[in-house]
C-alpha positions as a printed Julia matrix, in Angstrom:
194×3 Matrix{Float64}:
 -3.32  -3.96   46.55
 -4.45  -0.69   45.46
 -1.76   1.27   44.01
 -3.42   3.87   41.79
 -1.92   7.55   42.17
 -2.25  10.88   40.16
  0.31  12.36   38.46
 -0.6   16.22   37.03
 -4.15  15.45   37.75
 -4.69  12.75   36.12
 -5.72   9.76   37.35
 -3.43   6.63   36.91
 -4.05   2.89   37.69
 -0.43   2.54   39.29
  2.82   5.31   39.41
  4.34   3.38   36.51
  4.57   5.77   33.93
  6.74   5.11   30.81
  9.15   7.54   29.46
 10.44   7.76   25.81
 12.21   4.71   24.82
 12.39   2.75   21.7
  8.72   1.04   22.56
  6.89   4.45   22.79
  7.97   5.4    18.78
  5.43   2.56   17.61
  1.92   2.16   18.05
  2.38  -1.72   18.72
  5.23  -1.05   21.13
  2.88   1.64   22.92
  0.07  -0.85   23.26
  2.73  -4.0    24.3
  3.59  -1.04   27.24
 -0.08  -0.77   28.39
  0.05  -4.94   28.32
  2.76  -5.24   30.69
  1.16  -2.63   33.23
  2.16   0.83   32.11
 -0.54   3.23   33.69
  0.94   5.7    31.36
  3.61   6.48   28.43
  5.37   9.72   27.38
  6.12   9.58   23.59
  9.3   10.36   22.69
  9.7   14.66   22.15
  8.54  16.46   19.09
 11.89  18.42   18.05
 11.42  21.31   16.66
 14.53  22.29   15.56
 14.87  18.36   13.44
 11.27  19.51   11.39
 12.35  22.21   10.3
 15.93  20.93    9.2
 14.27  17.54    7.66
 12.28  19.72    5.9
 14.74  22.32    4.6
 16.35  19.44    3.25
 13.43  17.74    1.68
 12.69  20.86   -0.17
 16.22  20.74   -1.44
 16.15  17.71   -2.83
 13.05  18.28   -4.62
 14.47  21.36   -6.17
 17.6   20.3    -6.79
 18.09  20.15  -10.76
 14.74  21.83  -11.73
 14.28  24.39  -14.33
 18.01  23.47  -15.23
 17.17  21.79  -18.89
 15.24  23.38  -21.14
 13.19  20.24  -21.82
 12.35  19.39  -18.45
 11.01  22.32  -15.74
 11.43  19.56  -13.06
 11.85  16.0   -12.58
  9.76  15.04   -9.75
  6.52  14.53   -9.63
  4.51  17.01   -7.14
  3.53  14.94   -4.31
  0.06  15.35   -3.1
  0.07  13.2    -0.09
  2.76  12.52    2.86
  3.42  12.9     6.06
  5.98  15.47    6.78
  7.13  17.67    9.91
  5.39  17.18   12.78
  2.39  15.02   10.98
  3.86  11.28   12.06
  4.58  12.34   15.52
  0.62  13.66   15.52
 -0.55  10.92   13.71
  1.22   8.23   16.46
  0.04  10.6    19.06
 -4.14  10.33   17.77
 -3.35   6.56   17.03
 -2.18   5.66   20.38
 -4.63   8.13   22.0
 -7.67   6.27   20.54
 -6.06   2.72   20.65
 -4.95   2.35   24.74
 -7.05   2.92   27.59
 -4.18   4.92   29.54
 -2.95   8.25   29.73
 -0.32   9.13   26.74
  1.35  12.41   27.38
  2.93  14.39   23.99
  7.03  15.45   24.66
  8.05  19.01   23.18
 11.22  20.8    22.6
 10.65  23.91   20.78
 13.26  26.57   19.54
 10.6   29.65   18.45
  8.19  30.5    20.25
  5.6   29.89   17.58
  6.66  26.41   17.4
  6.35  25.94   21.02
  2.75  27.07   20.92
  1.78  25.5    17.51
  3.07  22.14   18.34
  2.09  22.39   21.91
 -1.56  22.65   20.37
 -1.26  20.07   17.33
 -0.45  17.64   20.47
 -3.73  19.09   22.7
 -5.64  18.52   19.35
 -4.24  14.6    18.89
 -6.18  14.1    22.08
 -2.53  14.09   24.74
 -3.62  13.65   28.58
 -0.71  16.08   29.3
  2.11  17.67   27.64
  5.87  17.56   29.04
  7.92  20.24   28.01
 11.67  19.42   26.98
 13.29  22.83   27.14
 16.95  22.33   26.94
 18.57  25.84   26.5
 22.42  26.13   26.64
 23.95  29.82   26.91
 26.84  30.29   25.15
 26.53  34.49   25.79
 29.26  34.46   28.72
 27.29  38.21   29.21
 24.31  36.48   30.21
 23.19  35.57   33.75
 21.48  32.96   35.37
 18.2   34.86   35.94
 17.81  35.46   32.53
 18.7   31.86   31.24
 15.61  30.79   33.58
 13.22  33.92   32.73
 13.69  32.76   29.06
 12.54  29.36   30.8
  9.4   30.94   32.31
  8.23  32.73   29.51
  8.03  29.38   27.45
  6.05  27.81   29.56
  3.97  30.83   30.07
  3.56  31.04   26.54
  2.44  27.4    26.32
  0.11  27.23   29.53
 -1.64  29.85   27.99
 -2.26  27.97   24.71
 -3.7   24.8    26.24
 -5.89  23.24   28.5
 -4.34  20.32   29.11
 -1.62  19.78   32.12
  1.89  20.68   31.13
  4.76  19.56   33.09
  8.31  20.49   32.67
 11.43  18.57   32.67
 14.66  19.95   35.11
 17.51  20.14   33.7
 20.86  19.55   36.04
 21.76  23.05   34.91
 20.28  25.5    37.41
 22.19  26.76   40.17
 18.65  27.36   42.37
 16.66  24.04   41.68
 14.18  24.82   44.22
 13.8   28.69   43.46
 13.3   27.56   40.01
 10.67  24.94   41.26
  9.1   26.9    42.89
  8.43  29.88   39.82
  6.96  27.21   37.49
  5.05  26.31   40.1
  3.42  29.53   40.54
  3.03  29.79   36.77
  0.52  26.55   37.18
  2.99  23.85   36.27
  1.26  20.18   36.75
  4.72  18.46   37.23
  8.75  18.75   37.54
């Protein structure tokens, strides 16, 4: 039986596509997935907002107590090699990319707009078949209306669309008051998938 489909263009063996769960944070769970018939997996989403505090505190730790004895300026050595930030996710992303013959798609949620574009194209670069976007905004501005809530939306995934080639597809939240109106404005923006 023939069950290969498409999802955002891409060509898939079957519609089983796997989402993020604890087998797509490992390159041996990833390839177990492709074992047992996955035609696809989405990794689990590059947080933004987590880099940036992981590495706030990283920095604090390795400052914390320097230059505060005259006989010692610091007390850690510099490190020249490690993966920080965004580099494991990437590095999972290239690994899985080169190791499985399926489609693996790269999972965002940004909170600048520089990091949605940056990491948007560290994933194109790791060789991702598609990129989902994880926007997840909640207003807490009781001044602020619905239409702007999803323009902020839009331009996001404007932003992004225009910084890669590869297909991007958005996940819905339960949020929006006009699903289909909403839908139907990514759609015209070249969305690949809802």
């Amino acid at each position: 039986m023939d069950l290969s489909t498409s999802y955002m263009g891409i060509a898939l063996k079957n519609p089983l596509i796997v989402s993020s769960c604890p087998l797509s944070e490992t390159l041996d769970g990833i390839k177990k997935l492709e074992d047992f018939g996955a035609a696809g997996v989405v990794l689990f989403s590059l947080f933004e907002e987590n880099i940036r505090r992981e590495n706030q505190s990283f920095d604090d730790l390795m400052e914390w107590g320097t230059e505060s004895c005259a006989e010692s300026l610091n007390y850690f050595p510099v490190l020249q090699e490690m993966e920080r930030g965004s580099e494991q996710y990437i590095s999972l992303l290239s690994n899985a990319v080169q190791a499985t013959d399926i489609p693996i798609f790269g999972s965002l949620n940004g909170i600048s707009n520089e990091g949605w574009i940056d990491y948007a194209q560290q994933i194109e670069q790791a060789g991702a078949s598609g990129l989902e976007l994880n926007i997840y905004h909640i207003p807490t501005d009781l001044t602020q209306s619905a239409q702007v809530v999803e323009q902020h939306y839009l331009e996001i995934v404007k932003a992004v669309k225009c910084a890669v080639t590869i297909p991007v597809a958005v996940k819905l939240s339960p949020f929006f008051s006009a699903t289909g109106h909403f839908a139907k404005q990514l759609d015209e923006l070249g969305v690949n998938g809802l």
